[in-house]
C-alpha positions as CSV (number, residue, x, y, z in Angstrom):
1,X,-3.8,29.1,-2.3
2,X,-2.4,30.5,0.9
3,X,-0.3,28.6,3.3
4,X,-2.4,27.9,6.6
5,X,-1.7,26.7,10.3
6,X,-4.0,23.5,9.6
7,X,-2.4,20.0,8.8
8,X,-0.7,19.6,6.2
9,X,-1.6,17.5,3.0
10,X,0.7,14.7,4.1
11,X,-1.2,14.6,7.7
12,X,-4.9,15.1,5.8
13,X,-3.6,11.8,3.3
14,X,-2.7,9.6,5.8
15,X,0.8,9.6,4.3
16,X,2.9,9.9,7.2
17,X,1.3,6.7,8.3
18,X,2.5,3.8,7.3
19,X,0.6,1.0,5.8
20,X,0.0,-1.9,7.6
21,X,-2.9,-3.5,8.8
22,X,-4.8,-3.1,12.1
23,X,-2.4,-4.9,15.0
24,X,-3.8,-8.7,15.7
25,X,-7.2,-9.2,17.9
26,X,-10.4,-10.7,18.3
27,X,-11.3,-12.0,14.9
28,X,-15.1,-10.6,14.8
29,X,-13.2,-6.8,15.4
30,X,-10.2,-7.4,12.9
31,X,-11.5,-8.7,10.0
32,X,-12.3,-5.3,8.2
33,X,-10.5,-1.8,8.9
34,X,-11.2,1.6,6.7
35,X,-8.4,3.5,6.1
36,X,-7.4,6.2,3.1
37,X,-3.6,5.9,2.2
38,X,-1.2,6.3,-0.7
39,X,0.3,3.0,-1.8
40,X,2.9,1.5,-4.2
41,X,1.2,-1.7,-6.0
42,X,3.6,-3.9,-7.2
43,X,4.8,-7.5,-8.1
44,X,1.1,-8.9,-8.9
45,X,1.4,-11.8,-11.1
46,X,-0.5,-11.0,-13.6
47,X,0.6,-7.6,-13.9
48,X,4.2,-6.6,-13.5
49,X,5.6,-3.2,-13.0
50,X,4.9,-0.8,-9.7
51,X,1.5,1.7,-9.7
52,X,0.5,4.5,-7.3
53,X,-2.8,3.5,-5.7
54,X,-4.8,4.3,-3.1
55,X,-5.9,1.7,-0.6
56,X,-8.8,2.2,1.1
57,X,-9.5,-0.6,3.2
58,X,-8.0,-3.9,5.0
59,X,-9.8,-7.1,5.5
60,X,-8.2,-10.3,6.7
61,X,-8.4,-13.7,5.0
62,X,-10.4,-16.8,6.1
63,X,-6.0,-18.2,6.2
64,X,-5.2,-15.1,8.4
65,X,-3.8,-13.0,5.8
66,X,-3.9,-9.3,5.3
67,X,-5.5,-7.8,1.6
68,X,-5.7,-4.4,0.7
69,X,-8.8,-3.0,-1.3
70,X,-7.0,-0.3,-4.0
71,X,-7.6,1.5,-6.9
72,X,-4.6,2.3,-9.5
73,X,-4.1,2.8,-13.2
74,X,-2.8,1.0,-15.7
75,X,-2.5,2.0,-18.9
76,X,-3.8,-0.3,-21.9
77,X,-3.9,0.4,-25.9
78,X,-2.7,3.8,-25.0
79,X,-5.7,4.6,-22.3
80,X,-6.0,4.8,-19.4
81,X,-8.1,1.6,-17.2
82,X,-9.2,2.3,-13.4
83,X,-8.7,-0.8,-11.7
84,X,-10.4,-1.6,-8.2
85,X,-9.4,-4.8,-6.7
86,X,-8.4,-6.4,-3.1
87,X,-4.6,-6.8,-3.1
88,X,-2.5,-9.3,-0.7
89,X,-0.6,-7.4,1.5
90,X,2.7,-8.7,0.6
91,X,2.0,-6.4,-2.4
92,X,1.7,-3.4,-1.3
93,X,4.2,-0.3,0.0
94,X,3.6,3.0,1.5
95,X,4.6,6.2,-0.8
């Protein structure tokens, strides 16, 4: 590899972004937003411990809350599991 003029890898992940959803507006444009970030997933109920995920998209609640769709890994019995699942917002941290 050769170090280039282009962006660099934290500009091409979205990483120097933070991770928050798309400011408030009409509700038929807000509900869903694509995005492609690093995240920390952490403090689920049913799963304690912090993961590194990737979130890939927003979508607000019927209520008017905030979920993340992300992938992460857990680990069970030793191996590896991909989870994909939409996570509340209050859950989730950028790297």
């Amino acid at each position: 590899m050769s170090r280039g003029t282009g962006r660099t890898l934290a500009d091409r992940s979205g990483a120097s972004a933070p991770v928050t959803p798309a400011a408030p507006g009409p509700p038929a444009l807000q509900t869903r937003r694509v995005v492609t970030r690093h995240c920390w997933v952490s403090g689920l109920p049913d799963c304690p411990g912090r993961f590194a995920g990737l979130l890939s998209e927003w979508r607000r609640e019927p209520d008017g809350r905030w979920c993340g769709r992300v992938v992460y890994v857990l680990e069970e019995a030793g191996k590896p599991v991909l989870v994909e699942t939409w996570v509340a917002a209050a859950h989730l941290r950028p790297v």
